[in-house]
TORKOL-4160 file (C-alpha; in steps of 0.2 Angstrom, whole numbers, padded with zeros to 4 digits, m for minus):
377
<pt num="1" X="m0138" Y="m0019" Z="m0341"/>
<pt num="2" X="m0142" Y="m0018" Z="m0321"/>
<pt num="3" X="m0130" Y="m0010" Z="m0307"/>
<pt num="4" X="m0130" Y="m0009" Z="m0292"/>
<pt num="5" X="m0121" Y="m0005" Z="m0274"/>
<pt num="6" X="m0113" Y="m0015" Z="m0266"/>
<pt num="7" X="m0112" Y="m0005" Z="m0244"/>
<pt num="8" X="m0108" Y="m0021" Z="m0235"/>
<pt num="9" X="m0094" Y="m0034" Z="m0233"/>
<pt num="10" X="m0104" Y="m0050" Z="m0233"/>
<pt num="11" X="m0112" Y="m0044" Z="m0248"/>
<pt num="12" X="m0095" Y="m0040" Z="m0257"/>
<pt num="13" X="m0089" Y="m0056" Z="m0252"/>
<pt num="14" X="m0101" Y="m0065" Z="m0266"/>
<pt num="15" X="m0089" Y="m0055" Z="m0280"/>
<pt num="16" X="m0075" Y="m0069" Z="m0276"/>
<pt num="17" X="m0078" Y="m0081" Z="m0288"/>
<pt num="18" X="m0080" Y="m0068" Z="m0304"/>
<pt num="19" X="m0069" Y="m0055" Z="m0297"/>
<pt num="20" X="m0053" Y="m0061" Z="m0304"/>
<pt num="21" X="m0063" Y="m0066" Z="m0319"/>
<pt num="22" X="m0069" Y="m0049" Z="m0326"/>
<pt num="23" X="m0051" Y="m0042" Z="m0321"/>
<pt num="24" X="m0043" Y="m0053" Z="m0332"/>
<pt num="25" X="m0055" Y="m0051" Z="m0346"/>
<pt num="26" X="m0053" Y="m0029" Z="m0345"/>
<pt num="27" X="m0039" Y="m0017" Z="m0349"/>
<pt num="28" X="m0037" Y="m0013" Z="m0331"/>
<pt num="29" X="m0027" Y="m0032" Z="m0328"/>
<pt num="30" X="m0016" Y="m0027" Z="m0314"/>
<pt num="31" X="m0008" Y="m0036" Z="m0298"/>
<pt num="32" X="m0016" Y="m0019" Z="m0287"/>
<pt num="33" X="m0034" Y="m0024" Z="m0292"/>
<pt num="34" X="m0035" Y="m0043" Z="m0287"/>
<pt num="35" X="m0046" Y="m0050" Z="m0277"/>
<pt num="36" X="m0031" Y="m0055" Z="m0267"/>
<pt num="37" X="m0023" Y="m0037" Z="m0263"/>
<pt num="38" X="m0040" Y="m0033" Z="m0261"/>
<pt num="39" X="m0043" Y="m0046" Z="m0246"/>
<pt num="40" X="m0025" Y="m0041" Z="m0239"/>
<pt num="41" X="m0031" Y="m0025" Z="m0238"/>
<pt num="42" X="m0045" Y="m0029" Z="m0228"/>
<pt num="43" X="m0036" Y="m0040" Z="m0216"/>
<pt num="44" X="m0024" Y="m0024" Z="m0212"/>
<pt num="45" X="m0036" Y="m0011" Z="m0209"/>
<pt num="46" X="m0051" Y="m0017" Z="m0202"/>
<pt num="47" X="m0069" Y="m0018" Z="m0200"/>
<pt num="48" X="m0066" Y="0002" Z="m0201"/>
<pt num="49" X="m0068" Y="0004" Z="m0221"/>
<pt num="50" X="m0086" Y="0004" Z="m0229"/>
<pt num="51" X="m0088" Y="m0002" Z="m0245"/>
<pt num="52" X="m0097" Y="0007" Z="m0260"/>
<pt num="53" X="m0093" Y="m0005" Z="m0276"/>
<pt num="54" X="m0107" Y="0000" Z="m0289"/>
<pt num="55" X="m0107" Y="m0017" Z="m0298"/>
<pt num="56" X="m0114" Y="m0018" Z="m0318"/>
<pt num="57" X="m0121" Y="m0035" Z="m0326"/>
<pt num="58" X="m0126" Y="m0038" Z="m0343"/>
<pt num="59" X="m0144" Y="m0046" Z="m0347"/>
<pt num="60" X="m0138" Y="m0062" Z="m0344"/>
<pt num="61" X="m0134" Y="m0059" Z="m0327"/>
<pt num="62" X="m0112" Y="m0061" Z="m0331"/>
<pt num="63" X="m0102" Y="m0047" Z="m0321"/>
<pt num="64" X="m0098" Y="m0032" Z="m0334"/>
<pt num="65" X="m0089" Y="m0019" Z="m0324"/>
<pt num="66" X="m0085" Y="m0014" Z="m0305"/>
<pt num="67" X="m0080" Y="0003" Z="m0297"/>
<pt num="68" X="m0074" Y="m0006" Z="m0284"/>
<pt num="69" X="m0074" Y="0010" Z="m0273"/>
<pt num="70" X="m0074" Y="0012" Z="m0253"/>
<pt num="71" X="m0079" Y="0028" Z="m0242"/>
<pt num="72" X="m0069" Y="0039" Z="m0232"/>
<pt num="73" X="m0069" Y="0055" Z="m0226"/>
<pt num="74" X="m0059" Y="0070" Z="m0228"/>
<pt num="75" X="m0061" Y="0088" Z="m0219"/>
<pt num="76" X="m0057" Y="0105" Z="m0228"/>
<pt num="77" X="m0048" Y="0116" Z="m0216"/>
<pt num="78" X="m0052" Y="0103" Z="m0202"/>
<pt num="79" X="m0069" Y="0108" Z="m0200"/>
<pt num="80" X="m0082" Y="0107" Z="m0216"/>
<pt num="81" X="m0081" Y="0087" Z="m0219"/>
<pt num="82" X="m0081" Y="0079" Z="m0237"/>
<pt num="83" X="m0088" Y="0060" Z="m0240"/>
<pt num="84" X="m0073" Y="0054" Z="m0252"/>
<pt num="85" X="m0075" Y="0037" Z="m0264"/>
<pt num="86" X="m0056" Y="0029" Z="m0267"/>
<pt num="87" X="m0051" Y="0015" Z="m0275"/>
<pt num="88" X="m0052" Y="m0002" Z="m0265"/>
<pt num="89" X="m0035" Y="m0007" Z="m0259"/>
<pt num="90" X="m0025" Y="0010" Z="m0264"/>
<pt num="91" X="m0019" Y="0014" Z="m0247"/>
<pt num="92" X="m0007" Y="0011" Z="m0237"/>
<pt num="93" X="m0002" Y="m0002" Z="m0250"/>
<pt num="94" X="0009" Y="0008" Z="m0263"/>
<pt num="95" X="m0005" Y="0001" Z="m0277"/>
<pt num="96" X="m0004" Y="0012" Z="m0294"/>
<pt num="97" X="m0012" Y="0010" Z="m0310"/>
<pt num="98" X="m0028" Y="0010" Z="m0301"/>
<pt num="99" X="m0044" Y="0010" Z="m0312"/>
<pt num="100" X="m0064" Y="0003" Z="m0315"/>
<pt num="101" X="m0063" Y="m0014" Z="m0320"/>
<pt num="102" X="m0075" Y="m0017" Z="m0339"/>
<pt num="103" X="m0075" Y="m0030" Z="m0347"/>
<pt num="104" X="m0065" Y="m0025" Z="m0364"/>
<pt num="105" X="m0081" Y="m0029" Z="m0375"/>
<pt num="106" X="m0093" Y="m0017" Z="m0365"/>
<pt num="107" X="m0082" Y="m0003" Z="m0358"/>
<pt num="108" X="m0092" Y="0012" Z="m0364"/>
<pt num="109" X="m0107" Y="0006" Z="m0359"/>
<pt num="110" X="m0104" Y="m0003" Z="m0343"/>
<pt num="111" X="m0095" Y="0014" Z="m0338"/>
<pt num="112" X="m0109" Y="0023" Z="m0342"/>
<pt num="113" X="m0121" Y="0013" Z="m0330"/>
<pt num="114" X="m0106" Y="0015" Z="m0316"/>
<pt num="115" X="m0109" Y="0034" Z="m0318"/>
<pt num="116" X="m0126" Y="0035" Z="m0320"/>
<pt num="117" X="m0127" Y="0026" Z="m0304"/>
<pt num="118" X="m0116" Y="0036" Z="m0293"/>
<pt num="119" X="m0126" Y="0052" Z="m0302"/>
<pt num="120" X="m0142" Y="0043" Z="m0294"/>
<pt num="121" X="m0132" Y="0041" Z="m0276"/>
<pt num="122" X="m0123" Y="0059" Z="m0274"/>
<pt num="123" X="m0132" Y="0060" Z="m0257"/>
<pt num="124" X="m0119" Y="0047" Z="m0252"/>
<pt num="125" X="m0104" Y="0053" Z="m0258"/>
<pt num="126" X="m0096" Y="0072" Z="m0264"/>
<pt num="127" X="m0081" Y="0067" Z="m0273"/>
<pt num="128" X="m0069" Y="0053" Z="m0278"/>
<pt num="129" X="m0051" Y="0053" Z="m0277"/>
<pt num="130" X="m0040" Y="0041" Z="m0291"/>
<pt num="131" X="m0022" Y="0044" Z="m0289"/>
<pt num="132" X="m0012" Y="0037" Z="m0302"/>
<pt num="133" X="m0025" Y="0031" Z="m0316"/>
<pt num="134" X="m0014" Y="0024" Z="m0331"/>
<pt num="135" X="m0018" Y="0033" Z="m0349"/>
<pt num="136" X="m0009" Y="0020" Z="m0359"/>
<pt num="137" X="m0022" Y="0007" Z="m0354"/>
<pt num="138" X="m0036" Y="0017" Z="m0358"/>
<pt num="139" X="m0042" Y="0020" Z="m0340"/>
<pt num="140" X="m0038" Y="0040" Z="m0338"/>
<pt num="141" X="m0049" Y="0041" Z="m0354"/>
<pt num="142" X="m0064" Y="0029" Z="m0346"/>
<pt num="143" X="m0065" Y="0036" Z="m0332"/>
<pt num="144" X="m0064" Y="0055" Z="m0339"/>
<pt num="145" X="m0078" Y="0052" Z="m0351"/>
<pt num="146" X="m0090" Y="0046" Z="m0340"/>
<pt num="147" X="m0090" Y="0058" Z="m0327"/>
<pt num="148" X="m0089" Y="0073" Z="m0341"/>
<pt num="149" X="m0103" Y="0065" Z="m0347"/>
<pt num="150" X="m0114" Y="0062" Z="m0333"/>
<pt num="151" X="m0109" Y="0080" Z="m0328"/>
<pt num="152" X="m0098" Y="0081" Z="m0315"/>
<pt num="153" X="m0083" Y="0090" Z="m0311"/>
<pt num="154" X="m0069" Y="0085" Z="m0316"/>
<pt num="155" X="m0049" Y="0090" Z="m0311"/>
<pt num="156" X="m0033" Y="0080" Z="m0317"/>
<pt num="157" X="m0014" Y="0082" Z="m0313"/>
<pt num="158" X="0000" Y="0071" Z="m0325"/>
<pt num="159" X="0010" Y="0058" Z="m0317"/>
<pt num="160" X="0023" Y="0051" Z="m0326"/>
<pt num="161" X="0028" Y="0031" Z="m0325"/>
<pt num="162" X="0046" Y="0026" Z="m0328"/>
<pt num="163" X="0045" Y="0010" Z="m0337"/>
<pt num="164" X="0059" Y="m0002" Z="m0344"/>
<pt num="165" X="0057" Y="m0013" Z="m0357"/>
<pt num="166" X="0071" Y="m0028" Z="m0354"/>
<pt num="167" X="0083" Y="m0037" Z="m0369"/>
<pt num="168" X="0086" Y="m0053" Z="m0372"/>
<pt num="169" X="0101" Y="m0054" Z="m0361"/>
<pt num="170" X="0111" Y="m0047" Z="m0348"/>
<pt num="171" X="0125" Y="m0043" Z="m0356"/>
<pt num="172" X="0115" Y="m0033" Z="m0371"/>
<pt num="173" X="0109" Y="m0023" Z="m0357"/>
<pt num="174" X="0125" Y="m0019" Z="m0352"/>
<pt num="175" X="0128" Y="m0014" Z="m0369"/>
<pt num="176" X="0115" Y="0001" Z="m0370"/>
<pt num="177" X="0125" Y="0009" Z="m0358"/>
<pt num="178" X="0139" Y="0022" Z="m0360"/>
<pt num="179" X="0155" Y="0014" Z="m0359"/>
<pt num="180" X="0160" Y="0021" Z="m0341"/>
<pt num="181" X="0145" Y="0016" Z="m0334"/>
<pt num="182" X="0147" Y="0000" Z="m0341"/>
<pt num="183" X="0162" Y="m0002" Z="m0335"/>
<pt num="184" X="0163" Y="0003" Z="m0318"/>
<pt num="185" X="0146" Y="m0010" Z="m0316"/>
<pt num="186" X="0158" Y="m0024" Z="m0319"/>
<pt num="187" X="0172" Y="m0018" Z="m0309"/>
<pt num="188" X="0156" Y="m0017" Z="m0294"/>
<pt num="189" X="0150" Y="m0036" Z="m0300"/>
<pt num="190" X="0165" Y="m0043" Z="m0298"/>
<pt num="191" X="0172" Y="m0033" Z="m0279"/>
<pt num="192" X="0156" Y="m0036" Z="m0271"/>
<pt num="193" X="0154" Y="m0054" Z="m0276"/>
<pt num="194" X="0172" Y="m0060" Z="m0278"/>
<pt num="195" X="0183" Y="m0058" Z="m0261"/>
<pt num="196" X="0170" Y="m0050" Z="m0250"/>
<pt num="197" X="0160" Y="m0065" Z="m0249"/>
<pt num="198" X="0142" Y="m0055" Z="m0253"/>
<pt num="199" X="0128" Y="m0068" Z="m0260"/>
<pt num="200" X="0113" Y="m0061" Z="m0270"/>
<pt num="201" X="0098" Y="m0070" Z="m0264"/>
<pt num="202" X="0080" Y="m0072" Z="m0267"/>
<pt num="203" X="0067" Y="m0076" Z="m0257"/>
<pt num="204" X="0059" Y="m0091" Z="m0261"/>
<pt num="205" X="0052" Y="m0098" Z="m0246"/>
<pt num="206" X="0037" Y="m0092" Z="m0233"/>
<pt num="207" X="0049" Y="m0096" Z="m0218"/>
<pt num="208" X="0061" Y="m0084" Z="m0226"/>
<pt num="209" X="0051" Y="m0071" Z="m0227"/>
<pt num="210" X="0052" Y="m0062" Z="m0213"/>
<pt num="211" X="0070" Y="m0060" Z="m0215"/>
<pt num="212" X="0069" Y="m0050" Z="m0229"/>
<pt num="213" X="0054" Y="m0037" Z="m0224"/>
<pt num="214" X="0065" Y="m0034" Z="m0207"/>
<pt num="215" X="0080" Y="m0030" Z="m0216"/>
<pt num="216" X="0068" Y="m0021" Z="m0230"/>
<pt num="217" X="0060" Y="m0010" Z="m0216"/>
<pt num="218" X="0078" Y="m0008" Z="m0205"/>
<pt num="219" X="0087" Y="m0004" Z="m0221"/>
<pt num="220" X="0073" Y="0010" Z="m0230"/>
<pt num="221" X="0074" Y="0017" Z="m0213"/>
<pt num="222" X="0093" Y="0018" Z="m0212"/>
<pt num="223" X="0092" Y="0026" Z="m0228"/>
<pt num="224" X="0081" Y="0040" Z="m0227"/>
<pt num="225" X="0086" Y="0045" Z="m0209"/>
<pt num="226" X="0102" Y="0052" Z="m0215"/>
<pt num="227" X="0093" Y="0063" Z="m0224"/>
<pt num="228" X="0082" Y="0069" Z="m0211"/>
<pt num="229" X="0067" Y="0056" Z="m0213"/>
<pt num="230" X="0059" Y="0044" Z="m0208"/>
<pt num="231" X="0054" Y="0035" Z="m0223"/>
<pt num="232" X="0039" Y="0026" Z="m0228"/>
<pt num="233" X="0038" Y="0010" Z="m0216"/>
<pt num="234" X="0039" Y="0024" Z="m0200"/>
<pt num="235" X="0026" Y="0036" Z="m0208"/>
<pt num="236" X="0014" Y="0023" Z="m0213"/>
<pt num="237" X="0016" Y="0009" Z="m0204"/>
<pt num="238" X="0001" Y="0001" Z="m0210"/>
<pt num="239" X="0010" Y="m0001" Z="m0226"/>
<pt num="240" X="0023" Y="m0011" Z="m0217"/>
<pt num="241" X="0007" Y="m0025" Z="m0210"/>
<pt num="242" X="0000" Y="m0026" Z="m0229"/>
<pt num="243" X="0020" Y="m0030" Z="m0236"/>
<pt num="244" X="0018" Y="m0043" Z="m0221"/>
<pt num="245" X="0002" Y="m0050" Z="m0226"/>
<pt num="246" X="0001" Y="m0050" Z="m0245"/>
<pt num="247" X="0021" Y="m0056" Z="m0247"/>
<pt num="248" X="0015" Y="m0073" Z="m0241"/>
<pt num="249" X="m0001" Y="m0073" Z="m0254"/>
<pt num="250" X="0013" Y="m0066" Z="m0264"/>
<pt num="251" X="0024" Y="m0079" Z="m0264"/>
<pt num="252" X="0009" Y="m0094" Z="m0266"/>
<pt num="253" X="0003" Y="m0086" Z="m0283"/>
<pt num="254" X="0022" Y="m0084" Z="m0289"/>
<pt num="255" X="0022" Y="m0065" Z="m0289"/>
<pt num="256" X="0034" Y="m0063" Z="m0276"/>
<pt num="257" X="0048" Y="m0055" Z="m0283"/>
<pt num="258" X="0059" Y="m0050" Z="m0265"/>
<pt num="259" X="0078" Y="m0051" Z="m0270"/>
<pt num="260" X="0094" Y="m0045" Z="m0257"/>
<pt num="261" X="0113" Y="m0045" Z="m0256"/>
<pt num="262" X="0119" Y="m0054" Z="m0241"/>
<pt num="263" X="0135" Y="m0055" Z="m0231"/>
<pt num="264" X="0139" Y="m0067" Z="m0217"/>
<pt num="265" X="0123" Y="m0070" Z="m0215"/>
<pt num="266" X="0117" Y="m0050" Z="m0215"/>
<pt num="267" X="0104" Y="m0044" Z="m0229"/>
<pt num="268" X="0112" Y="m0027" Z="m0233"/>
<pt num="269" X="0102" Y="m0023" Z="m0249"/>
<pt num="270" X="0084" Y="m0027" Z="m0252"/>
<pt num="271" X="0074" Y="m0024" Z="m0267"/>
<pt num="272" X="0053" Y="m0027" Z="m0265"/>
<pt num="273" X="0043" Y="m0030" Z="m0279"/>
<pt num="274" X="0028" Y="m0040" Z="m0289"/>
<pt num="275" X="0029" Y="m0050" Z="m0305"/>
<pt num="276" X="0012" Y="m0050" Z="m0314"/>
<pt num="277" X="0009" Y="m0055" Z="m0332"/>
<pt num="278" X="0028" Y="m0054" Z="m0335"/>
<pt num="279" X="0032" Y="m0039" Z="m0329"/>
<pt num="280" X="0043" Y="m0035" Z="m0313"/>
<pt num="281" X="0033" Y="m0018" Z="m0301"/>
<pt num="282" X="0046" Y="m0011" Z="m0292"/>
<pt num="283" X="0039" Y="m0007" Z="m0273"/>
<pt num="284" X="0052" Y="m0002" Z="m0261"/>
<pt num="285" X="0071" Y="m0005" Z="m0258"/>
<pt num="286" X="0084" Y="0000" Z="m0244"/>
<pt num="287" X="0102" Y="m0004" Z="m0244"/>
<pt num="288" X="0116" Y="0001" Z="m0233"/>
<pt num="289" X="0126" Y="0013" Z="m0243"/>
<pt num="290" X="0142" Y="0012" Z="m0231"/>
<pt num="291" X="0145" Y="m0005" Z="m0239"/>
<pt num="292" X="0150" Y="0000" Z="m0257"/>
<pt num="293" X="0145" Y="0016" Z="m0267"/>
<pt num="294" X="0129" Y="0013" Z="m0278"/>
<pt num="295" X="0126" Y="m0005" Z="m0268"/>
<pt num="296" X="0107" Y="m0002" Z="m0275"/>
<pt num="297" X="0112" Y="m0002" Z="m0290"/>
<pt num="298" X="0124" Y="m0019" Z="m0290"/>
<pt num="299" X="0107" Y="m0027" Z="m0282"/>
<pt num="300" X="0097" Y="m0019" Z="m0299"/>
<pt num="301" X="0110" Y="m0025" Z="m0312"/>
<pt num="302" X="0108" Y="m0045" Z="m0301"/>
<pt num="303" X="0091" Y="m0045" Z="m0300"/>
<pt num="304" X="0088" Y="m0039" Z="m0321"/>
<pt num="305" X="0100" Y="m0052" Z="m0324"/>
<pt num="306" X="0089" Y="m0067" Z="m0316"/>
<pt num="307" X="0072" Y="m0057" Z="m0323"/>
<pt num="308" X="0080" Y="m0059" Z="m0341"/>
<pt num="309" X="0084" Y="m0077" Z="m0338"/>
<pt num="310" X="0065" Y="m0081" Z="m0333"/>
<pt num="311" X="0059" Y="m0074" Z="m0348"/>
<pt num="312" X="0051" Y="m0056" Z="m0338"/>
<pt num="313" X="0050" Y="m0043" Z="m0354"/>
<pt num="314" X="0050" Y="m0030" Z="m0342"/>
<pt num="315" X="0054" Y="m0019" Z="m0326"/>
<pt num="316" X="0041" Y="m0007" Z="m0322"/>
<pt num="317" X="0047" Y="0008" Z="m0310"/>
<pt num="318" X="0028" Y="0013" Z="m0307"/>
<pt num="319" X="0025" Y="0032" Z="m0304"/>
<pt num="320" X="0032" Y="0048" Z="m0303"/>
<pt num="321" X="0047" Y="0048" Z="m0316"/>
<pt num="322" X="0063" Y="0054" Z="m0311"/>
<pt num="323" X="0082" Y="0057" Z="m0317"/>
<pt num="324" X="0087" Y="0040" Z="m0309"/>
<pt num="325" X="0076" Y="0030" Z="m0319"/>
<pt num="326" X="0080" Y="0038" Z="m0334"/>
<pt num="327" X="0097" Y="0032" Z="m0332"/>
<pt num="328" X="0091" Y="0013" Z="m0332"/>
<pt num="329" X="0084" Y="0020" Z="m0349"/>
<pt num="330" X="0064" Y="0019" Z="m0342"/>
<pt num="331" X="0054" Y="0027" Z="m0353"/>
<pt num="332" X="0037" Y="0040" Z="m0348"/>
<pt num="333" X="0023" Y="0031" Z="m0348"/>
<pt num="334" X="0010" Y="0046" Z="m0345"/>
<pt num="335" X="m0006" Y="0045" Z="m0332"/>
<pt num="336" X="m0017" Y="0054" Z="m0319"/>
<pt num="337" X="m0022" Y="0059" Z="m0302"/>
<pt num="338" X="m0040" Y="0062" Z="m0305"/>
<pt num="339" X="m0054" Y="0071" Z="m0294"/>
<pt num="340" X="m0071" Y="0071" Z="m0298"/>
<pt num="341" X="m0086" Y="0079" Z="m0289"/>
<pt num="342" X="m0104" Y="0079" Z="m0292"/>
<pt num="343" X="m0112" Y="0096" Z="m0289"/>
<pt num="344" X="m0116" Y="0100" Z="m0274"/>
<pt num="345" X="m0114" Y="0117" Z="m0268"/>
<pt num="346" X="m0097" Y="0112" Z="m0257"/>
<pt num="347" X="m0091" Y="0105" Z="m0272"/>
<pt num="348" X="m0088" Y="0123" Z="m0279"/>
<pt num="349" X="m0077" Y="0127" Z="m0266"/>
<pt num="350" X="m0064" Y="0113" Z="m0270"/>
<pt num="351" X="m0064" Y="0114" Z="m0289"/>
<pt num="352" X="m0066" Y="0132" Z="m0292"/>
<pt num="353" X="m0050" Y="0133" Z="m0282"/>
<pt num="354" X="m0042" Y="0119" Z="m0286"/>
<pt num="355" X="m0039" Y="0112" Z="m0269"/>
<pt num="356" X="m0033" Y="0094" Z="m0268"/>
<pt num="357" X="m0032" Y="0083" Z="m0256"/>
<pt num="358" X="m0015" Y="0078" Z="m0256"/>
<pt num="359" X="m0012" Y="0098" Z="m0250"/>
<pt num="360" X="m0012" Y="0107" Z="m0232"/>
<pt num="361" X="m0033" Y="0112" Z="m0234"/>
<pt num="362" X="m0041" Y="0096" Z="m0237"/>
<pt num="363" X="m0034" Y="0080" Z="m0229"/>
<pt num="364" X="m0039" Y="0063" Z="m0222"/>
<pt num="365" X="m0050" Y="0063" Z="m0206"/>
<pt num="366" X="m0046" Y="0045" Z="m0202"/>
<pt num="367" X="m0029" Y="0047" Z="m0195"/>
<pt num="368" X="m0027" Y="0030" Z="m0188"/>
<pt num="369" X="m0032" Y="0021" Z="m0203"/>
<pt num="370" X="m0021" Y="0032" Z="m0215"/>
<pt num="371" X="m0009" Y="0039" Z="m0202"/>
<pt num="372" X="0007" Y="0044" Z="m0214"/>
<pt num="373" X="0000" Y="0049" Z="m0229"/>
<pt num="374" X="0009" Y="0059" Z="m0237"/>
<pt num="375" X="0006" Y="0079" Z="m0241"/>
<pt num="376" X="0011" Y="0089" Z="m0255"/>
<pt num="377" X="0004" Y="0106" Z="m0264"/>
């Protein structure tokens, strides 16, 4: 096998015609690693991102893997600067289950080359950043035992996924449920589309478009403000221009999956989400909850119902498990966020203390690129 890095656009761009290829052909298949999230991610942030994809191909010249990384920088305390690898196209996009992409019959050894080649380049980099690497898929394992291997630190927090598995119909859904929760879905069905006059919609034309991400982005805003924030589309607007860009692509490849509940001609529920080898990834939502108690919810319960009836076998919640989505019965589906250092001297600092950067020490430098992250111990 051969590798090599990729540091310039023009040069990336040659990938295209076997990009989609090798993703299909590995265990990391996922909407957030196509060429064409990858290319909307472009488009919204600029000629202001380097690439750094260490490419690996087999004897006969045929694409084996891709870390298909970009650079960044972060600062430790504002001052001592670190050069930070992250996956292509993770953010501000809301991607998860982010991974190297193998081919499924040389994974070992084309991640092997991938780290053997960054070990060769650690003048270029100090560490890499994976937020929410999926276990299930094998990829928290790949990536761990190549890095171990090649002798670098490594440093891992769980994340759980909430993941939902759908029936066969609506009404055995309805079924898994305790009675009163059963009931009082119904009683909501029928009130908010009986005399009201409410229409559950989906979007199914570019024009239509939008319609919906206005009322997404007024609505997720509405939402969060009354509890004291501002909610993701104000924190990160630049997550608000890749919804804009990529929903179109979206909506061309049939993985648009951007459902609402309107009255007299006002959206006043919007769910946002992919489908991708039938599956439905939940993005965001906003709804007014002046309109109806649980009014997220009632859009939910529409929206599995038309899943169900095109065959989707499931509804993916994505990352960071909570109470509310085990009530829709998701199941944990466990995964990582991953740092990895080579071992350079301001390494130790980092690991030895287990300072992240997602705390209040070591943060993004770039503040207009990824203005809003968001910060947690």
């Amino acid at each position: 096998m051969k590798t090599e890095i990729i540091r310039d656009w023009r040069r990336f761009e040659e990938l295209e015609r076997e990009w989609n290829t090798l993703l299909t052909c590995s265990r990391a298949d996922t909407i957030f690693l196509r060429w064409e999230w990858i290319s909307s991610w472009r488009k919204v942030l600029g000629d202001g991102i380097s690439p750094f994809a260490v490419v690996v191909r087999d004897d006969e010249g045929v694409l084996a893997g891709i870390a298909p990384f970009y650079k960044t920088v972060y600062k430790l305390v504002r001052f001592l600067p670190y050069k930070v690898l992250r996956i292509m196209g993770d953010f501000p996009t809301g991607a998860e289950c982010l991974d190297w992409i193998l081919r499924s019959d040389c994974e070992a050894e084309a991640s092997r080359f991938i780290a053997d080649s960054l070990a060769i380049a650690t003048g270029e980099w100090d560490f890499m950043w994976l937020p929410y690497v999926p276990r299930w898929t094998g990829g928290r394992d790949r990536i761990r035992d190549a890095a171990v291997n090649t002798g670098f630190h490594f440093s891992e927090r769980e994340v759980l996924f909430g993941d939902m598995p759908l029936p066969g119909s609506f009404d055995e859904l309805l079924s898994s449920f305790g009675s009163n929760r059963r009931c009082n879905a119904r009683k909501e069905l029928k009130r908010l589309f009986g005399p009201s006059g409410a229409t559950f919609m989906r979007c199914l034309a570019e024009e239509e478009i939008p319609h919906y991400l206005e009322s997404l982005f007024r609505l997720h805003f509405l939402r969060w403000s009354r509890e004291g924030q501002s909610g993701t589309f104000r924190k990160k607007p630049n997550e608000a221009r890749f919804y804009k860009t990529f929903a179109n692509e979206a909506l061309r490849q049939k993985w648009l999956g951007l459902y609402g509940i309107e009255i007299s001609g006002e959206l006043i529920a919007v769910n946002y989400g992919y489908i991708y080898n039938g599956v439905f990834l939940q993005m965001q939502e906003g709804f007014d909850q002046e309109r109806g108690k649980g009014i997220g919810n009632t859009l939910r319960y529409k929206m599995i119902e038309d899943l169900i009836s095109e065959g989707i076998t499931g509804y993916d919640f994505l990352g960071e498990m909570s109470e509310h989505k085990k009530r829709w019965h998701a199941t944990e589906r466990s995964g990582s966020h991953i740092m990895i250092g080579n071992r350079k001297m301001k390494n130790r600092i980092l690991f030895k203390n287990n300072v992240w950067p997602t705390g209040r020490y070591l943060k993004h430098a770039e503040v207009e690129l990824f203005r809003g992250e968001c910060e947690q111990e």
